[in-house]
BAFI-3210 file (N, C-alpha, C; in Angstrom, 3 decimals, decimal comma, padded with zeros to 6 digits):
// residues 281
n [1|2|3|4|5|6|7|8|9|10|11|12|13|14|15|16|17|18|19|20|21|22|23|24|25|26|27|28|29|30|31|32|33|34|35|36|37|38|39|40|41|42|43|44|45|46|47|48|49|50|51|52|53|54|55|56|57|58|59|60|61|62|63|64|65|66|67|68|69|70|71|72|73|74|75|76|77|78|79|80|81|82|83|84|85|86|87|88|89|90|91|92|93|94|95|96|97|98|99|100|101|102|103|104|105|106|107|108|109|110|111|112|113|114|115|116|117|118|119|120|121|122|123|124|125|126|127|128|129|130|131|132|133|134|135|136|137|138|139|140|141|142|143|144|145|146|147|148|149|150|151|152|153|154|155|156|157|158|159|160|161|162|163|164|165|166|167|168|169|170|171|172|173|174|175|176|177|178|179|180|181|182|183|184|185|186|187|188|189|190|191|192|193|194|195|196|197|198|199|200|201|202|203|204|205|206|207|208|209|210|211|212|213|214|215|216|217|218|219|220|221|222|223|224|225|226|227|228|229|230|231|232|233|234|235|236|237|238|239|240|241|242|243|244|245|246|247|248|249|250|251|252|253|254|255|256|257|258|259|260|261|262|263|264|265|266|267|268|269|270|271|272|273|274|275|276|277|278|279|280|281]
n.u [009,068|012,558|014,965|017,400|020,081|023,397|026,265|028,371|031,328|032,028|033,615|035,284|036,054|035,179|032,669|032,193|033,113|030,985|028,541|029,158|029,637|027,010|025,555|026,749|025,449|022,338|022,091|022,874|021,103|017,873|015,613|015,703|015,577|017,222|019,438|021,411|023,632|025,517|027,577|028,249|031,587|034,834|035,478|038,247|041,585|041,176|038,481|035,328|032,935|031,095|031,480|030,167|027,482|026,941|026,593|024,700|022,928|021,729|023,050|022,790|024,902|028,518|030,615|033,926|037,221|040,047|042,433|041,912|041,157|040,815|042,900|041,439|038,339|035,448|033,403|030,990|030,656|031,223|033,922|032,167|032,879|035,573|035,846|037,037|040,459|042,100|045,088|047,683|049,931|051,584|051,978|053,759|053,420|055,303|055,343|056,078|058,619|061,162|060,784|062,304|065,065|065,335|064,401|064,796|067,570|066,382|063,750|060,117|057,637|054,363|052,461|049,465|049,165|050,795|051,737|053,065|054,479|055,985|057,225|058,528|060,509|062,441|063,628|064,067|065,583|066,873|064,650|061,970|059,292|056,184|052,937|049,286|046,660|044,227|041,652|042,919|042,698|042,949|045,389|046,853|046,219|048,138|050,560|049,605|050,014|052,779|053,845|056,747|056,336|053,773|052,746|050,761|047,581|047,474|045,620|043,456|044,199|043,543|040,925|039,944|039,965|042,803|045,174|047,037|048,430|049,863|053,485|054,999|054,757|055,368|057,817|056,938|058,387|060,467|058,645|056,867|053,194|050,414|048,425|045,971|045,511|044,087|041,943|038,428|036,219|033,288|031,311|029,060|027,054|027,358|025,233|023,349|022,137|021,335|022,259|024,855|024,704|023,748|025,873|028,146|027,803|029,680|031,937|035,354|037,641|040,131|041,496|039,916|041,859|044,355|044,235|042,877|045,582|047,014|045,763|045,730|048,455|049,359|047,754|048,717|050,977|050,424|050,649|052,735|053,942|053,108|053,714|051,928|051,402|050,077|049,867|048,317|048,302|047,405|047,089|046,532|048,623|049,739|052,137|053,581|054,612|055,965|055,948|058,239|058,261|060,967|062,257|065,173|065,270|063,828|062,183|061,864|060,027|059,754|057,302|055,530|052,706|050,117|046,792|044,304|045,357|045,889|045,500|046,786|049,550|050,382|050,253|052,820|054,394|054,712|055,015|058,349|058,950|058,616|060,760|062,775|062,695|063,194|065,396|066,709|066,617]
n.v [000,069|000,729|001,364|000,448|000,141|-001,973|-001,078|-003,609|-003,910|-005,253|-008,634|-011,571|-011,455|-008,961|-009,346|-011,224|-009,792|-008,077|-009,940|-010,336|-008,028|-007,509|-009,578|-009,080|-006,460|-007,394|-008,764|-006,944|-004,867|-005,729|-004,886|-003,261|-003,115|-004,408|-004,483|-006,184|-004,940|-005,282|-003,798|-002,759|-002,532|-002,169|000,237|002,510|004,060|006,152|006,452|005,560|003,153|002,449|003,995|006,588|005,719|005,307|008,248|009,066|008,027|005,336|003,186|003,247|002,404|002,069|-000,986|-001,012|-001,801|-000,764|-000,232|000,087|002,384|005,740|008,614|010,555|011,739|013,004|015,944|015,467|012,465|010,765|008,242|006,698|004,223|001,213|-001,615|-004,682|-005,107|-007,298|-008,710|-006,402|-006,548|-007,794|-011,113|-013,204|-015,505|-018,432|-020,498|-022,524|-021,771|-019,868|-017,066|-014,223|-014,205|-016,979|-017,401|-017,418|-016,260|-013,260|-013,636|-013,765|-011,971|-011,073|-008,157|-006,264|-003,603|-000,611|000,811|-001,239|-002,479|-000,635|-000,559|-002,824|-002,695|-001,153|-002,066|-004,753|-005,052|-006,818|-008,322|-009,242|-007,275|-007,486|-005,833|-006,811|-006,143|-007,131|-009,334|-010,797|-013,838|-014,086|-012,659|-015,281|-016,945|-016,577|-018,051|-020,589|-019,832|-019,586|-017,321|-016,292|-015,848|-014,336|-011,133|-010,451|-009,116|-010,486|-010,594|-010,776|-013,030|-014,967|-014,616|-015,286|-018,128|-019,175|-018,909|-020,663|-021,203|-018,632|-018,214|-016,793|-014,395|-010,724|-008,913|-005,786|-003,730|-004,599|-004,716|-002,517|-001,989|-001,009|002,200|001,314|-001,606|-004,800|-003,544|-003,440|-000,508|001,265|003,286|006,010|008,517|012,282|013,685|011,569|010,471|008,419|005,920|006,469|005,806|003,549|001,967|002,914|001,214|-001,180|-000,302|-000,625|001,231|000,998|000,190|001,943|003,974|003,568|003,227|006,194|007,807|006,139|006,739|009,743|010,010|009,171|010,881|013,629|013,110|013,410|012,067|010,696|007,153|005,463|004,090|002,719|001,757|001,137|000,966|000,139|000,446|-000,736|001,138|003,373|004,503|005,262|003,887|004,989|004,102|005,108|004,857|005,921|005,483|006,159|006,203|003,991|004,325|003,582|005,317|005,773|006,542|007,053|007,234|008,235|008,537|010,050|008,283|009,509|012,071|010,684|011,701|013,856|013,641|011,903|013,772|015,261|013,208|012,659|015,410|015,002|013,077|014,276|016,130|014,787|013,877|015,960|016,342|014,580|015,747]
n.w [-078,222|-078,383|-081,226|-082,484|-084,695|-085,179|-086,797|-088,926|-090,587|-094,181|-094,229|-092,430|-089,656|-089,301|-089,177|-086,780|-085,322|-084,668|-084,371|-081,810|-080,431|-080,367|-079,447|-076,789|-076,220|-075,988|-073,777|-072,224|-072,143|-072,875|-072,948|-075,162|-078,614|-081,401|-083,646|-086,599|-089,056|-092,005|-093,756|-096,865|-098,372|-097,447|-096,074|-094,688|-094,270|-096,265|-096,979|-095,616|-095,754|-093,520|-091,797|-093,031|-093,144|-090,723|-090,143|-091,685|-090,547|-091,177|-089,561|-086,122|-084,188|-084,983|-084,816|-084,960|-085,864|-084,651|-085,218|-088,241|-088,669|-089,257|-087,540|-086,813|-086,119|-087,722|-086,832|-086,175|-085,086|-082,419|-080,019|-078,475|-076,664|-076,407|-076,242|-074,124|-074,486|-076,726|-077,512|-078,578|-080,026|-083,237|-085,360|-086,795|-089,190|-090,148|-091,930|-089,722|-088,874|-086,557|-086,462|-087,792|-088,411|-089,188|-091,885|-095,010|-097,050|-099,037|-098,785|-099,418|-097,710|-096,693|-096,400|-094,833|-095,169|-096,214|-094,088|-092,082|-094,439|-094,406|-091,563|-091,913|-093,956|-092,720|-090,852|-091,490|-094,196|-095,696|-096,586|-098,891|-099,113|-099,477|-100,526|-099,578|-099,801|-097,574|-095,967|-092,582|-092,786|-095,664|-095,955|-094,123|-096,151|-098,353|-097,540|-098,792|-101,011|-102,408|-100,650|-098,246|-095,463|-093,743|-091,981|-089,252|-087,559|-084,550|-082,368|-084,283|-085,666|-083,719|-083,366|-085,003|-084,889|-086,001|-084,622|-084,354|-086,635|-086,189|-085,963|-084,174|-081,842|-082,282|-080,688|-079,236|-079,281|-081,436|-083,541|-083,984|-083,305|-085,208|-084,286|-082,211|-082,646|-082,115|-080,716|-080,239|-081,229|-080,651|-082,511|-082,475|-083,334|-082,455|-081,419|-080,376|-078,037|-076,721|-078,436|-077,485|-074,321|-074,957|-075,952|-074,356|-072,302|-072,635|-072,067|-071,373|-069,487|-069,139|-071,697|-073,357|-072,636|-073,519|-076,264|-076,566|-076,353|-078,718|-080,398|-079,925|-080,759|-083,567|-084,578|-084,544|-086,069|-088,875|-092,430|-091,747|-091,611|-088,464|-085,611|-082,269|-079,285|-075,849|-072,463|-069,580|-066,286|-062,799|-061,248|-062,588|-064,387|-067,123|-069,661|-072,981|-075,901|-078,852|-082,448|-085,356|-088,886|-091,250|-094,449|-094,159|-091,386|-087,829|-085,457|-082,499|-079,154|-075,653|-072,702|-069,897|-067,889|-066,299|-066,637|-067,455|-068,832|-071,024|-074,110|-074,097|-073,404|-075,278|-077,250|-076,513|-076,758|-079,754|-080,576|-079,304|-080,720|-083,596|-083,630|-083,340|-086,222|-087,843|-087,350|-089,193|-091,393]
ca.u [010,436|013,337|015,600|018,996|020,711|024,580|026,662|029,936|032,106|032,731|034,551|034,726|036,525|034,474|031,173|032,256|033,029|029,919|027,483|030,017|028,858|025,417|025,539|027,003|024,473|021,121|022,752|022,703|019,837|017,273|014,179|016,073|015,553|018,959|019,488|022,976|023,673|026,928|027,768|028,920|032,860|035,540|036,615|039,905|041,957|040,685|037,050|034,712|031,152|030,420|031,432|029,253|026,201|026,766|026,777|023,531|021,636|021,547|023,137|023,069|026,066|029,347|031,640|035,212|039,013|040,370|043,804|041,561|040,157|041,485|042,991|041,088|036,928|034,438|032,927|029,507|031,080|032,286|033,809|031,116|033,299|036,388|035,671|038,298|041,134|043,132|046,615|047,491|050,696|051,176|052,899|054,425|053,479|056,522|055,586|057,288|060,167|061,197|061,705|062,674|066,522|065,136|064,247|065,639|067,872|065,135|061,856|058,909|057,189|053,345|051,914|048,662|049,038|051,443|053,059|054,052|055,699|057,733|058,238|059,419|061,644|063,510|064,115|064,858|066,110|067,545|063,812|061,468|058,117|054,353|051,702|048,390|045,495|043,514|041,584|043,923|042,513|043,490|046,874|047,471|046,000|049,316|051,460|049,805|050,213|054,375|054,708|057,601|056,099|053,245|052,460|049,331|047,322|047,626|044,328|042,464|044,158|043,012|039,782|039,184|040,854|044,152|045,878|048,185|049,146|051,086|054,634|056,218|054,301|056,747|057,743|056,660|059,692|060,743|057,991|055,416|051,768|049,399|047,680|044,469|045,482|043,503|040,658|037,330|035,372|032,165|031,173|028,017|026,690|027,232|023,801|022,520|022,299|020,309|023,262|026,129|024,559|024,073|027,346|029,199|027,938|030,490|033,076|036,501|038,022|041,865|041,077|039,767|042,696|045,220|043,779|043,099|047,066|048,138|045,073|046,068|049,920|049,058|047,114|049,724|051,770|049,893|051,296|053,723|054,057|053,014|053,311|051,857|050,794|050,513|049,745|047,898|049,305|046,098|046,836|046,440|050,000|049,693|053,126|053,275|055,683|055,872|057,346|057,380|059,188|061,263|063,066|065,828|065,280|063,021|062,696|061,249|060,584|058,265|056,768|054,250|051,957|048,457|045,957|043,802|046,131|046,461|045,856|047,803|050,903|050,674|050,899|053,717|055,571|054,357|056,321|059,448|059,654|058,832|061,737|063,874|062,324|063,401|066,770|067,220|066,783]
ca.v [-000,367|001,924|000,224|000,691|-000,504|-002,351|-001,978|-003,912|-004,165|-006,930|-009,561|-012,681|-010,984|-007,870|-010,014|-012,069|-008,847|-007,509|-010,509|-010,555|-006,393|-007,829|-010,691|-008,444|-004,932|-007,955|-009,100|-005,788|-003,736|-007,102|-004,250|-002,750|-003,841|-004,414|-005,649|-005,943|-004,798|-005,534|-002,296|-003,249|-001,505|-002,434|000,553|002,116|005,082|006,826|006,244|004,398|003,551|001,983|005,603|007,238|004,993|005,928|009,858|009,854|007,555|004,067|002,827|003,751|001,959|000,992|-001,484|-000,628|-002,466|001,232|000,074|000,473|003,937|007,057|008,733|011,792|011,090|013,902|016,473|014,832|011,067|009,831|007,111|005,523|002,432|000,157|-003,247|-004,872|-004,864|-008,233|-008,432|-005,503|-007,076|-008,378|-011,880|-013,719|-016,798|-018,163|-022,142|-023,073|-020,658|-019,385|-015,539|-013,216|-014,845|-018,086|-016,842|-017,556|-015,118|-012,775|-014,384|-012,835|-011,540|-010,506|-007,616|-006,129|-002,305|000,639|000,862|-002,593|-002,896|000,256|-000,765|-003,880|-002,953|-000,573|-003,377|-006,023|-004,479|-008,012|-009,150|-008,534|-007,196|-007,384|-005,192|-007,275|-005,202|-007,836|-009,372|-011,108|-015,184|-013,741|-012,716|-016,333|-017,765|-016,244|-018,947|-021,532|-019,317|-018,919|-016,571|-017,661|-015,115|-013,430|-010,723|-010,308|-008,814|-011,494|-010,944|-011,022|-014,653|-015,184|-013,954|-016,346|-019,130|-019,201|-018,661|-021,982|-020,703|-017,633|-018,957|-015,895|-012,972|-009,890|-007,823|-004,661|-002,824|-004,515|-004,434|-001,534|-002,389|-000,128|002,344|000,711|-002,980|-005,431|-002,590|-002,886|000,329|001,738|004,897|007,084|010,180|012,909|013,826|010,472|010,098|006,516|004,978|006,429|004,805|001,853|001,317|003,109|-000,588|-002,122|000,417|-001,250|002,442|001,253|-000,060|003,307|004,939|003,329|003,886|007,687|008,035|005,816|007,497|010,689|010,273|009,174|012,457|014,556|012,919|013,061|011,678|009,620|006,097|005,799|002,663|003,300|001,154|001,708|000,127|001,255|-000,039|-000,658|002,374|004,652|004,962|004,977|004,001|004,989|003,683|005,557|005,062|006,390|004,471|006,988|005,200|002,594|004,320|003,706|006,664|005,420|007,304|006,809|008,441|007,913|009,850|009,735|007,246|010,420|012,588|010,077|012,559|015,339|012,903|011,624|014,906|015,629|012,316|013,160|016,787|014,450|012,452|015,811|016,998|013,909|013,583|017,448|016,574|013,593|016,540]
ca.w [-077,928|-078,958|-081,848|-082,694|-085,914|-085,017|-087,821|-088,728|-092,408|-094,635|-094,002|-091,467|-089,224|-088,832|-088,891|-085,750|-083,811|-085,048|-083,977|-080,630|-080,037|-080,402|-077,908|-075,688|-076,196|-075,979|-072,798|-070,960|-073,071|-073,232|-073,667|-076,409|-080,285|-081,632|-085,389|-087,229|-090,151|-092,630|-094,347|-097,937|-098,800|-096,404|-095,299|-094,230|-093,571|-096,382|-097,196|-095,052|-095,614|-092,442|-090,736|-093,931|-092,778|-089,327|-090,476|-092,231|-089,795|-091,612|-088,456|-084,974|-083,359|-085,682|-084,573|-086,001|-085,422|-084,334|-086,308|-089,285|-088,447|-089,147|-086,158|-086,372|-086,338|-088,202|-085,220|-085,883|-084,874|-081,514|-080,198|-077,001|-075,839|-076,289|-075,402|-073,600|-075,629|-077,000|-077,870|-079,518|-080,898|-084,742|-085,376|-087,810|-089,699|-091,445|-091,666|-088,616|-088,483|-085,375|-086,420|-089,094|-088,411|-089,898|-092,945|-096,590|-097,987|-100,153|-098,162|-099,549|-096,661|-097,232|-095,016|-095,074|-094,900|-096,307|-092,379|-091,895|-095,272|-094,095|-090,595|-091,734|-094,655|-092,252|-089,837|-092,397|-095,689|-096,656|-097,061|-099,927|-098,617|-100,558|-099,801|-100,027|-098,752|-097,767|-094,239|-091,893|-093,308|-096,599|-095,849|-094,065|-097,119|-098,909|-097,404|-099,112|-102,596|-102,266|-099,491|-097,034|-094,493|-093,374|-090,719|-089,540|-086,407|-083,543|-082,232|-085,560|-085,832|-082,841|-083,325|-086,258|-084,783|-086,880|-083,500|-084,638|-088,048|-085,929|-085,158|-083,435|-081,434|-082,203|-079,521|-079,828|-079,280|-082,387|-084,306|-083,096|-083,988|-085,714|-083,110|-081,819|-083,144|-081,225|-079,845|-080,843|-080,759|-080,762|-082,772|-082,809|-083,869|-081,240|-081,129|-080,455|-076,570|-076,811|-079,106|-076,584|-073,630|-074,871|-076,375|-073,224|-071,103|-072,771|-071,644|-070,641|-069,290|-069,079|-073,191|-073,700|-072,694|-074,438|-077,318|-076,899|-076,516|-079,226|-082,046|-080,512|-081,226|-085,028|-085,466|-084,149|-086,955|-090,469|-092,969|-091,202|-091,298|-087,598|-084,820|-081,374|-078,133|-074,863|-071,150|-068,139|-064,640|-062,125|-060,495|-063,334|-064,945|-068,941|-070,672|-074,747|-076,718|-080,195|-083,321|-086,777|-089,640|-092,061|-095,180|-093,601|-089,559|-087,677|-084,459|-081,000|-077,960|-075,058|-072,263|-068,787|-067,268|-065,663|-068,318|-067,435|-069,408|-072,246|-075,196|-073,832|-073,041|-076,745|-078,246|-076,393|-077,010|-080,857|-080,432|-079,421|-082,256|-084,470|-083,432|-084,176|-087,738|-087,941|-086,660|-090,174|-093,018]
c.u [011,421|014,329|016,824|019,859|022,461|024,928|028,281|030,384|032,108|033,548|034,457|035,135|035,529|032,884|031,423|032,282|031,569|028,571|028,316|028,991|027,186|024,843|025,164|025,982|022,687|021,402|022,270|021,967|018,413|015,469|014,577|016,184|016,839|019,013|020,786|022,787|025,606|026,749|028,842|030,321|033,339|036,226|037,900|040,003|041,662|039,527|036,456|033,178|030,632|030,232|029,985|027,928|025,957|025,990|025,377|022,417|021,456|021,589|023,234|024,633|027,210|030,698|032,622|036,540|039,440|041,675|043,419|040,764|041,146|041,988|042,150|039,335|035,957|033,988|031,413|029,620|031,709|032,655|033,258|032,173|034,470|036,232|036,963|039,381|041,454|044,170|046,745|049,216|050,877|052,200|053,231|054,168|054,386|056,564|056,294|058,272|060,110|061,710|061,803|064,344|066,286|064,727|064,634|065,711|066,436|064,148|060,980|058,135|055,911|053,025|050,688|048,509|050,770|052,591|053,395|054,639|056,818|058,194|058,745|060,897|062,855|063,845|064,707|064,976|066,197|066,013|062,550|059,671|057,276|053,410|050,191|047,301|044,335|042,738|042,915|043,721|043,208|045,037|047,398|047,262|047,633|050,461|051,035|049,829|051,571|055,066|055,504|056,895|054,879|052,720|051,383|048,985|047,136|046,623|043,129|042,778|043,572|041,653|038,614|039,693|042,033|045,309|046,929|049,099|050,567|052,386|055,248|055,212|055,198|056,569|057,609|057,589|060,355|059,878|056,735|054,180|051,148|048,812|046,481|044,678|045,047|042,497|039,647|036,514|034,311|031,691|029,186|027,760|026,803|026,680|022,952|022,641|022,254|021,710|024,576|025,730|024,251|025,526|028,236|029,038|028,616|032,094|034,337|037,829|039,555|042,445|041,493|040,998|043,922|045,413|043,466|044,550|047,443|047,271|045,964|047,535|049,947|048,511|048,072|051,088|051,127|050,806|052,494|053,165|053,905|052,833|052,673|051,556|051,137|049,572|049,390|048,181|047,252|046,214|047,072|047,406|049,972|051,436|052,562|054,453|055,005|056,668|057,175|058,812|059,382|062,453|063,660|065,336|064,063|063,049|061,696|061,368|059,268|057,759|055,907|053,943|050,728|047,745|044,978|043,906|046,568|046,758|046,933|049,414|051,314|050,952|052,136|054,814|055,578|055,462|057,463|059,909|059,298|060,122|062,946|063,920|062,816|065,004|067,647|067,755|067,556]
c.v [000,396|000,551|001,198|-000,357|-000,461|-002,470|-002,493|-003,872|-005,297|-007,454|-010,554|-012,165|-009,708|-008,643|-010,490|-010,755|-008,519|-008,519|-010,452|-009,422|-007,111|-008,749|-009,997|-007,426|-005,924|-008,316|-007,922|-004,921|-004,774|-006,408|-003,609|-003,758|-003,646|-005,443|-005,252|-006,023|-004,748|-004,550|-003,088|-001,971|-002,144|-001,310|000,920|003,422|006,212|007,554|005,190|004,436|003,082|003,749|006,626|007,029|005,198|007,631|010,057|008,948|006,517|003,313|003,588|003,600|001,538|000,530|-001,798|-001,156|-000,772|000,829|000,090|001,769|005,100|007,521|010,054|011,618|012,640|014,417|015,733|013,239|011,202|008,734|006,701|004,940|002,299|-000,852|-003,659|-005,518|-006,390|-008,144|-007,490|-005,754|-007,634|-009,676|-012,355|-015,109|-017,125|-019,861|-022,595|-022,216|-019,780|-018,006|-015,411|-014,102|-016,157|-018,546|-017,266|-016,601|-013,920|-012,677|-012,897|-012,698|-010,746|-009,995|-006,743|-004,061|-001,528|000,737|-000,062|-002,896|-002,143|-000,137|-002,127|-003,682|-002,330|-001,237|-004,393|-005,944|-005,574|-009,044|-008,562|-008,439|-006,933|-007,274|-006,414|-006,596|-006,258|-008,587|-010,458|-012,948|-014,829|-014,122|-014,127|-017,005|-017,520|-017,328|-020,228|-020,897|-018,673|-017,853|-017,023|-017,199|-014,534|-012,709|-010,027|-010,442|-010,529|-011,643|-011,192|-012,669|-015,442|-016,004|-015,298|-017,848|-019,685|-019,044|-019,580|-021,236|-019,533|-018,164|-018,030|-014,420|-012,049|-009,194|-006,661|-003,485|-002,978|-004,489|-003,576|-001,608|-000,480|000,473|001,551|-000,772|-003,635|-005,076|-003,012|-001,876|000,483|002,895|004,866|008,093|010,625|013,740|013,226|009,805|008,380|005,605|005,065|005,694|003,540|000,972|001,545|002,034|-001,003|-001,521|-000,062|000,033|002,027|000,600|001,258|003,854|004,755|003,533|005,143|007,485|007,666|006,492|009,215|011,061|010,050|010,555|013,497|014,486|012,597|012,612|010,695|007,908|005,317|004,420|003,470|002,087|001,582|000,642|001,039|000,470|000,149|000,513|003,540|004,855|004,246|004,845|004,462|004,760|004,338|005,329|005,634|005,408|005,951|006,364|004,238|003,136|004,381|004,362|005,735|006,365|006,700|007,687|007,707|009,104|009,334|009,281|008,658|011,816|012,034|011,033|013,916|014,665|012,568|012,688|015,061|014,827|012,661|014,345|016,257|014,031|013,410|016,035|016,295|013,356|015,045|017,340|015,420|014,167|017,337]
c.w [-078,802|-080,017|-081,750|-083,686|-085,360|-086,276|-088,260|-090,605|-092,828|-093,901|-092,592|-090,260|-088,690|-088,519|-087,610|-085,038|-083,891|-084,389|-082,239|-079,601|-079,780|-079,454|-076,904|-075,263|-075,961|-074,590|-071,641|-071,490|-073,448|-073,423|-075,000|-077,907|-080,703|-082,995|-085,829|-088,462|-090,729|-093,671|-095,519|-098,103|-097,595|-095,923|-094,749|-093,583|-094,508|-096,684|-096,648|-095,307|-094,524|-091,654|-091,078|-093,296|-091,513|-088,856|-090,687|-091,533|-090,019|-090,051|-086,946|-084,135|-084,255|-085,174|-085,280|-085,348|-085,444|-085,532|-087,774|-089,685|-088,405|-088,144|-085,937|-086,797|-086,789|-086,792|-084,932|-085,209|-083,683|-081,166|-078,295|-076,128|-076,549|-075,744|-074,621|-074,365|-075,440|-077,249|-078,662|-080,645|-082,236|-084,708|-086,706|-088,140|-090,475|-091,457|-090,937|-088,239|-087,321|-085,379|-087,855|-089,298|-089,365|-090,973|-094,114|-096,709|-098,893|-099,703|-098,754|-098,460|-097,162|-096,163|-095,628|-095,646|-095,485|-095,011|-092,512|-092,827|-094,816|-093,216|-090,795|-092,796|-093,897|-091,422|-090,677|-094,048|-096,159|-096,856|-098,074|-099,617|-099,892|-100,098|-100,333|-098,827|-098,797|-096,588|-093,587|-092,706|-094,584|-097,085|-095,595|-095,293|-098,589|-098,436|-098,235|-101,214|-102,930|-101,312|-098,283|-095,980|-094,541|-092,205|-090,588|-087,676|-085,575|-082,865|-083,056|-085,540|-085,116|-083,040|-084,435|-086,607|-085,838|-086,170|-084,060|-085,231|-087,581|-085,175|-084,237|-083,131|-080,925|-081,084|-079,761|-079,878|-080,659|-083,525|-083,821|-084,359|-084,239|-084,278|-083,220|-082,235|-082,092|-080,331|-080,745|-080,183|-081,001|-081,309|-082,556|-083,137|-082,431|-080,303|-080,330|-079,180|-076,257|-077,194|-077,842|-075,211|-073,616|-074,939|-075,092|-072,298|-071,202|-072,434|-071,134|-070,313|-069,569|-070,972|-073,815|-073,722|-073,321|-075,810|-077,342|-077,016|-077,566|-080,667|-081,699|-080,932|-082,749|-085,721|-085,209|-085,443|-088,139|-091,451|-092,621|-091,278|-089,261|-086,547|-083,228|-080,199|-076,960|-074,009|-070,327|-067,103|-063,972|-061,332|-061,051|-064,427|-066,407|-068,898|-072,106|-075,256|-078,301|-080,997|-084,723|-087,796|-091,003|-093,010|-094,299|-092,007|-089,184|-085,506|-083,364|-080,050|-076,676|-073,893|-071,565|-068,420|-066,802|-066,950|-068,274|-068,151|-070,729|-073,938|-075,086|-073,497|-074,239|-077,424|-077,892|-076,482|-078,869|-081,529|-080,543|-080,607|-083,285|-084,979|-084,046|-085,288|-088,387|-088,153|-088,375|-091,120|-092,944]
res [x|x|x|x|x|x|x|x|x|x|x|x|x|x|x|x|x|x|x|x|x|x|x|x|x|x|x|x|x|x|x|x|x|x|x|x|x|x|x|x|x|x|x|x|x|x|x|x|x|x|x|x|x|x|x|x|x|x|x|x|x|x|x|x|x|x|x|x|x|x|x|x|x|x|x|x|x|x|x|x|x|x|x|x|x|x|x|x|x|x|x|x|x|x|x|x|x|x|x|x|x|x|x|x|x|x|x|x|x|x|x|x|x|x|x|x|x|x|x|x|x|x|x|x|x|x|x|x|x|x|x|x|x|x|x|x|x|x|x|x|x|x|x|x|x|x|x|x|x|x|x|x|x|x|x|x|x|x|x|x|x|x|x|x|x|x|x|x|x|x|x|x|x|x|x|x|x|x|x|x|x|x|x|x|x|x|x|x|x|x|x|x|x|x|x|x|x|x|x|x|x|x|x|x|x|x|x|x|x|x|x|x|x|x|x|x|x|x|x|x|x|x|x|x|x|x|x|x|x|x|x|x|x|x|x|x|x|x|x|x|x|x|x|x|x|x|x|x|x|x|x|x|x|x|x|x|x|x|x|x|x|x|x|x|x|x|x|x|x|x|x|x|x|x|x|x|x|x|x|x|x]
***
């Protein structure tokens, strides 16, 4: 019987997708051996050991939140699958409060990541943001340790039933989510035929493609502070909404085209906002 090592990151959050992947891959692979493994380090945008463990063979299959994945993947690594995506929106817990408007003067506002402190301070200067790099339970756990606010992925809350706790799911026009927020993917080695067909069962193609567009508009912009999402229409038609956050402005543009075309539409919405980050200095 052929095996295949699933592996996911710390945390409660990554474990649940991780036994989820595993449900799902015993389900439709029921001759295949299938064991999960929790890859110690959590992970990010600039050192991962789950990817590492993927690289040198530990695991076969690793299931990764894409808005915690680099946008650009080693040539030996692909990515199989996208499950079918969840909200890819981020919301706002603010004990009841209906909005950023409802706020106290000052509100400490806790966010998890580098981007969302920027895209929020350039949206709401008059509030005092705090990076806490930490999983999404975490972060809510900051309201009951003085934070008036915290914002935090909307399907992770979900995910780990905390759905309540979120009072306000932002719109993404005003607050643009991390690319890939709310995807879970699938990597493998790109050697490793066995691992890509298993994982490609779980394939959710109009997932997939949203996510190519909104990783490849992040890579097109290094170093940037970078928001992305996008929508596929049932008859093919990707939207992308892009944004990048630069001190107080924050630049938007967007852009359709065939979901078939998704990476080649992102570069070129990518180019746009280039040009209007070109156009500041």
């Amino acid at each position: 019987m052929a095996r295949i090592v699933l592996g996911n990151r710390e945390g409660l959050l990554a474990i649940r997708h991780g036994r989820n992947v595993l449900e799902l891959l015993t389900e439709e692979w029921p001759d295949l051996h299938l064991t999960l493994r929790t890859q110690a380090g959590t992970g990010g945008l600039d050192s991962d050991p789950l990817l590492e463990a993927l690289r040198r063979g530990a695991v076969g299959i690793a299931a990764v939140q894409l808005d915690a994945l680099a946008p650009t993947l080693p040539e030996d690594v692909r990515l199989a699958a996208v499950l079918r995506r969840a909200d890819p929106r981020s919301g706002l817990a603010a004990k009841g409060r209906a909005g950023f408007a409802a706020l106290p003067p000052r509100a400490r506002v806790v966010v998890g990541s580098q981007r969302d402190a920027a895209f929020l301070s350039a949206s709401h200067p008059d509030l005092t943001v705090q990076i806490e790099a930490a999983s999404p339970d975490a972060l809510l756990a900051q309201l009951s340790a003085g934070a008036d606010a915290v914002i935090v992925s909307a399907a992770a809350a979900a995910t780990l039933d905390l759905r309540s706790a979120v009072d306000v799911v932002l719109d993404e026009t005003a607050f643009t989510p991390p690319p890939g927020q709310g995807a879970l993917g699938l990597l493998v080695r790109a050697d490793d035929d066995l691992a890509f067909e298993t994982a490609y069962s779980l394939q959710h193609r109009p997932s997939y493609d949203r996510v190519r567009a909104e990783r490849a508009f992040a890579a097109a912009l290094p170093g940037r502070q970078v928001g992305a999402v996008a929508g596929v229409t049932e008859d093919g038609e990707l939207t992308l909404l892009g944004a990048v956050a630069v001190g107080p402005t924050i630049l938007q543009a967007s852009l359709s085209g065939e979901a078939r075309e998704a990476e080649v539409l992102a570069r070129e919405l990518a180019q746009d906002v280039a040009e209007q980050l070109a156009a500041l200095t």
